[in-house]
NUFIFI-905975 format. One line per 2 residues: for each residue y, z, x of N, C-alpha, C. Coordinates in pm, whole numbers, plus 50000, padded with zeros to 5 digits. Layout:
BEGIN
Y,Z,X,Y,Z,X,Y,Z,X; ...
This chain:
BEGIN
64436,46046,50706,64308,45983,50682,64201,46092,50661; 64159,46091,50512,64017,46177,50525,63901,46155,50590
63817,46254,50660,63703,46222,50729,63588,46250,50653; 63475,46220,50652,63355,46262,50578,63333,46453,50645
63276,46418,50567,63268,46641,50580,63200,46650,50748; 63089,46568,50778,62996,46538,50926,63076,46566,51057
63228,46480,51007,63331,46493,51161,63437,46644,51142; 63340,46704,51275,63470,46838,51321,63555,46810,51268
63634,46959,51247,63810,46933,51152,63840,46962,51291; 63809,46954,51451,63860,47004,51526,63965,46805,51598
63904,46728,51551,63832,46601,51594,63975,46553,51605; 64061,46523,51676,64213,46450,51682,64164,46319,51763
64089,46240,51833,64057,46129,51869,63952,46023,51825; 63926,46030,51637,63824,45987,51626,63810,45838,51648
63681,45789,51649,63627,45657,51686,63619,45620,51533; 63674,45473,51550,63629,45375,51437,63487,45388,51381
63482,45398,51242,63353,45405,51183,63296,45243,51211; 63126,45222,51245,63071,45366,51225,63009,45435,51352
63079,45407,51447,63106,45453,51620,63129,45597,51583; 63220,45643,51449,63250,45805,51507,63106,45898,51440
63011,45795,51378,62868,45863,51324,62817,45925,51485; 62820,45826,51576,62777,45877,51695,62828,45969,51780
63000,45947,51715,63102,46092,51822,63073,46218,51769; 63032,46229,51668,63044,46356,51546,62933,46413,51606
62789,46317,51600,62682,46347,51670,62672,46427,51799; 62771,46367,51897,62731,46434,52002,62816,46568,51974
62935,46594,51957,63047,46671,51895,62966,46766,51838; 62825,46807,51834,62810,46902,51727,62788,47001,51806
62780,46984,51906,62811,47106,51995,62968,47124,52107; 62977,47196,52127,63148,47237,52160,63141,47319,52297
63161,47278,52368,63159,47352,52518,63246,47469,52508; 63406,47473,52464,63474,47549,52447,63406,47648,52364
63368,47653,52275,63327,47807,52187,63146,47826,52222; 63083,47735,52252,62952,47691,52277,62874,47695,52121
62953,47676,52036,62859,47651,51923,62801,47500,51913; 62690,47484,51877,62568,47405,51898,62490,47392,51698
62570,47307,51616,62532,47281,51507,62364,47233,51534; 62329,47231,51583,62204,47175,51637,62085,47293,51672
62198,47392,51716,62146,47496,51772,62010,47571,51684; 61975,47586,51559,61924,47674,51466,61841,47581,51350
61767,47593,51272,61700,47519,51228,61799,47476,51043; 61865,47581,51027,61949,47536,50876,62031,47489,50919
62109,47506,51022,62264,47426,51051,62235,47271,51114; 62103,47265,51162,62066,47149,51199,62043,47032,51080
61934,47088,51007,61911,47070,50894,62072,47019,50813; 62120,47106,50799,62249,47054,50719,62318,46947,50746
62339,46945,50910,62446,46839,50967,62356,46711,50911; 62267,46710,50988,62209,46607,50992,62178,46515,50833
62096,46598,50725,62169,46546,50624,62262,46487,50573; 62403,46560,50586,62550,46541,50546,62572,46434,50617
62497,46397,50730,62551,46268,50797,62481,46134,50796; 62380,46168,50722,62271,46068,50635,62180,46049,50766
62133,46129,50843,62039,46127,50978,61900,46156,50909; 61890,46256,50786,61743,46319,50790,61729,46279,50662
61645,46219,50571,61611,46264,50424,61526,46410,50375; 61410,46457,50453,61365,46578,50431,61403,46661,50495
61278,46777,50520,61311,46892,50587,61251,46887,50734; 61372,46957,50809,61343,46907,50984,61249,47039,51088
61141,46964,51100,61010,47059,51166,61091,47095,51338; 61061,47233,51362,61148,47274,51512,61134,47136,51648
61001,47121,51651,61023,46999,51789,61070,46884,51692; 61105,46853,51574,61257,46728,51554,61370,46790,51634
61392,46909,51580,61542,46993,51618,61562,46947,51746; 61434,47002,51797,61451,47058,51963,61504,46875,52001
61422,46793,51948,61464,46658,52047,61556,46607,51972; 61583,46595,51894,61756,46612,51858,61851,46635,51927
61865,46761,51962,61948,46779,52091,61903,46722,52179; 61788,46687,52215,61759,46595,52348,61832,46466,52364
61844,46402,52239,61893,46298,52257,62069,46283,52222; 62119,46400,52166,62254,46437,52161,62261,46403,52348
62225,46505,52404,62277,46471,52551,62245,46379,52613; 62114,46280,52596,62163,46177,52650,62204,46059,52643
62308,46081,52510,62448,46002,52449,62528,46051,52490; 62523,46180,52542,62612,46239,52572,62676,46166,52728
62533,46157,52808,62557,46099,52938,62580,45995,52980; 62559,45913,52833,62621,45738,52840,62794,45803,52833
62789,45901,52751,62986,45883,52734,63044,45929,52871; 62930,46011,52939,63015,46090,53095,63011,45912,53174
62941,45859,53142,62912,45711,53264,63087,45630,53224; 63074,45628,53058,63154,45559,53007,63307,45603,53069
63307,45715,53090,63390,45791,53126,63486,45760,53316; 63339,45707,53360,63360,45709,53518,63255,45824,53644
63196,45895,53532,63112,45928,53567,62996,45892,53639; 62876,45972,53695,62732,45891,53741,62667,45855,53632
62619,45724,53669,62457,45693,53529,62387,45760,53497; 62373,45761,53389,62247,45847,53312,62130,45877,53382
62060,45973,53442,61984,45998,53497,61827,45936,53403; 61703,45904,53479,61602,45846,53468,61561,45906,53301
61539,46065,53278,61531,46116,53188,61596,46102,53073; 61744,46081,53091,61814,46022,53006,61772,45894,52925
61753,45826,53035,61703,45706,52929,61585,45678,52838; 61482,45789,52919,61350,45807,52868,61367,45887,52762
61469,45997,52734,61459,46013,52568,61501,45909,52474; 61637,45851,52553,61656,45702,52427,61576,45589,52420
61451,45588,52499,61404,45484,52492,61248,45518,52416; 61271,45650,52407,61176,45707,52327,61199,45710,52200
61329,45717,52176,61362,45682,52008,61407,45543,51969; 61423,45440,52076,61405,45296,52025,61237,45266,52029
61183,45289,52141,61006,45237,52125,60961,45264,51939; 60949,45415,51884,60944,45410,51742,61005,45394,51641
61141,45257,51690,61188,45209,51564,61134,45072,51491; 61137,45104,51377,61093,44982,51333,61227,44928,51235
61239,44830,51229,61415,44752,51200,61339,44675,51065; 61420,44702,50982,61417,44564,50886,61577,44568,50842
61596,44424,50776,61681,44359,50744,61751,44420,50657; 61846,44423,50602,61917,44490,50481,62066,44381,50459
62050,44378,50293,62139,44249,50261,62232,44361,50177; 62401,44354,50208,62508,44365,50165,62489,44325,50054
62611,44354,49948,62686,44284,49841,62746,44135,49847; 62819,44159,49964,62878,44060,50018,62811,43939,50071
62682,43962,50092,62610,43870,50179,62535,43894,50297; 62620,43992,50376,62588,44024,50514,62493,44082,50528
62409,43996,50632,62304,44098,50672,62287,44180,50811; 62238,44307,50777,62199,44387,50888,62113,44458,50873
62105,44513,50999,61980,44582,51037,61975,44740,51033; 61835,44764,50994,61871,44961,50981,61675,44968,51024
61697,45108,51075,61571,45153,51100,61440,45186,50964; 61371,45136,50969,61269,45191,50859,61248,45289,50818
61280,45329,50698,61219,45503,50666,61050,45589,50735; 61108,45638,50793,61033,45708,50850,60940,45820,50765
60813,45809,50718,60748,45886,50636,60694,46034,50692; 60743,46101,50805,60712,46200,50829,60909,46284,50755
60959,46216,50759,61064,46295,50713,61174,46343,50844; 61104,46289,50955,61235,46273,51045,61316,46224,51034
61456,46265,51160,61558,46240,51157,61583,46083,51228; 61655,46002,51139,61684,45879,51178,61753,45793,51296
61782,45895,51432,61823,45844,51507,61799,45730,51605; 61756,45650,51517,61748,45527,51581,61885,45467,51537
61925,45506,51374,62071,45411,51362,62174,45457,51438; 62191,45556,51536,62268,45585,51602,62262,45434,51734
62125,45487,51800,62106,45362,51859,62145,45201,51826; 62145,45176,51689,62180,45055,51633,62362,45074,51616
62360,45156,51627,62538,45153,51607,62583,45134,51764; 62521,45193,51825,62560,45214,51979,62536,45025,52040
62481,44977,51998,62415,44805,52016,62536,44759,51963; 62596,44741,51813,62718,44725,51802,62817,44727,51875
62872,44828,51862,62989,44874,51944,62967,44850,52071; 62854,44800,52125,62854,44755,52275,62923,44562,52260
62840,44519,52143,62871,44376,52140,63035,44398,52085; 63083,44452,52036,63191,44449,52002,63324,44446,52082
63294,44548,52225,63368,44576,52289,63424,44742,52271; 63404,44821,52170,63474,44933,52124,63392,45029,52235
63234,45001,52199,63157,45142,52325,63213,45212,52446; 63287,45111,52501,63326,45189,52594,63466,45235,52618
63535,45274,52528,63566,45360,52473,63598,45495,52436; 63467,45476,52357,63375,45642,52334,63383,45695,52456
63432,45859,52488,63376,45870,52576,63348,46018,52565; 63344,46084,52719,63324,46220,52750,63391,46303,52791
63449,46383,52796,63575,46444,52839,63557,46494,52987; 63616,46459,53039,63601,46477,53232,63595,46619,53270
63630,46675,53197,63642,46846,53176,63472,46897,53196; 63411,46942,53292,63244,46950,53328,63250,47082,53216
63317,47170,53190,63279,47254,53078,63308,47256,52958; 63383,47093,52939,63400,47063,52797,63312,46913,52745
63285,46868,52824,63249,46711,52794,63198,46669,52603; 63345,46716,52557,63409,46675,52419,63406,46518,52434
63310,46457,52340,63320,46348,52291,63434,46291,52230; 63546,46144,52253,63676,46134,52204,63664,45970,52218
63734,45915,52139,63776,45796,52149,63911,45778,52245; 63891,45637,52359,64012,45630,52426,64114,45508,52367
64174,45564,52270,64282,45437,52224,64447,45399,52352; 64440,45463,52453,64510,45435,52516,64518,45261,52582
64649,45245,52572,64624,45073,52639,64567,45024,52741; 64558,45074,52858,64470,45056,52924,64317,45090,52949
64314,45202,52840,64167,45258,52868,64077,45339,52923; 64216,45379,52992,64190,45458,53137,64182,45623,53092
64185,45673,52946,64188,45810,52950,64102,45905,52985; 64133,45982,53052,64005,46115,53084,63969,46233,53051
64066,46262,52936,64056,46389,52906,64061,46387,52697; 63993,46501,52707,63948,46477,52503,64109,46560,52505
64215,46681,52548,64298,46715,52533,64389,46735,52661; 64479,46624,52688,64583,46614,52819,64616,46802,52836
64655,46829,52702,64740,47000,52748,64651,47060,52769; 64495,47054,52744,64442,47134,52755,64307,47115,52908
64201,47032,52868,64140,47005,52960,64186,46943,53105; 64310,46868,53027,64308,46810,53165,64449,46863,53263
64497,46943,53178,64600,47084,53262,64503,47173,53336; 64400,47195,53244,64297,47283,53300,64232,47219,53463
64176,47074,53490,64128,47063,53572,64260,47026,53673; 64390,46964,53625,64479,46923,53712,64508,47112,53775
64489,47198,53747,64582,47311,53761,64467,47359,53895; 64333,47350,53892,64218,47388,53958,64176,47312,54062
64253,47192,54054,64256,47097,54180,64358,47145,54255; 64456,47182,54191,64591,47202,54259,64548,47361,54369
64505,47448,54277,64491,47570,54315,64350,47514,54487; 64243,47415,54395,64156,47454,54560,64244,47398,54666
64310,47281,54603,64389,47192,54743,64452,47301,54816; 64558,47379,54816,64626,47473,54846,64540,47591,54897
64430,47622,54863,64370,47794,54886,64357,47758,55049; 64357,47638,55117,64281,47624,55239,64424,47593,55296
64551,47584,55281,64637,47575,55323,64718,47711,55341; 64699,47808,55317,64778,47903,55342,64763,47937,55485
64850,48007,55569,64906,48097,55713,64848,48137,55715; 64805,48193,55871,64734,48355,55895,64773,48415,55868
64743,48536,55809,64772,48671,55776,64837,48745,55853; 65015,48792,55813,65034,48840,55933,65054,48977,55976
64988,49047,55925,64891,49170,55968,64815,49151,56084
């Protein structure tokens, strides 16, 4: 299956479109290498384009709250996950980018109608349809899902297609060898003998 250019080639768990607009999103930064597409004002600029988020050019405090609100999608996926709730702040950046949406209607080919955020005439980035996708996929049942990778120095965004639902890790061999191996090691450090010297 080809992906649009937006989703990591790293990406082996993607979410049903258009749920993985929002995985890609948070995904643009990578705990493992710590690159941060978000990080710099052209690579920001680019993603966000390529993923139909921005029509113009993106002024530094867009950037900066950009990533603001990458993480706290990020912290719905750690909740989604089994994690704690989104802390107070958390919600106050997403509720800072629903307060200035304005919604109108939009009619399909087909008939169907839906909803999309209003063009925004300063030339910001559109993350409110993230928000409107995230409303979806909640009525749908898929949101939770999405999640965060239990890994505290990876929390890789992944879809859980497992049957029960129950997955915790964005890579079993990797993250979650990693934390099973570090549980194992503290359980044990407090179990060893006296020294018998």
């Amino acid at each position: 299956m080809a992906f649009p250019g937006w989703v990591p080639d790293i990406e082996s768990k993607p979410a049903p479109m258009p749920l993985l607009l929002v995985q890609s999103f948070v995904n643009t930064w990578e705990g493992e290498t710590g690159i941060d597409l978000l990080g710099d004002q052209a690579s920001a600029e680019s993603w966000l384009h390529d993923a139909g988020l921005l029509e113009g050019p993106l002024g530094e405090e867009d950037r900066a709250g950009t990533q603001r609100v990458r993480e706290a999608i990020r912290a719905l996926l750690v909740h989604n996950a089994g994690g704690p709730a989104p802390d107070t702040s958390d919600i106050e950046v997403l509720s800072s980018v629903a307060s200035g949406c304005v919604l109108r209607p939009v009619l399909a080919s087909d008939g169907a109608i839906d909803l999309a955020p209003a063009e925004q005439p300063d030339g910001s980035p559109q993350l409110a349809r993230l928000l409107l996708i995230i409303h979806d996929a909640q009525r749908e049942g898929t949101w939770a899902r999405l999640k965060a990778c239990r890994n505290p120095d990876c929390r890789w965004a992944y879809f859980d297609r497992s049957h029960a639902g129950r997955g915790a890790w964005c890579d079993m061999a990797v993250c979650g060898n990693r934390i099973k191996n570090r549980n194992f090691r503290s359980r044990h450090s407090g179990r060893q003998g006296p020294d018998p010297r």
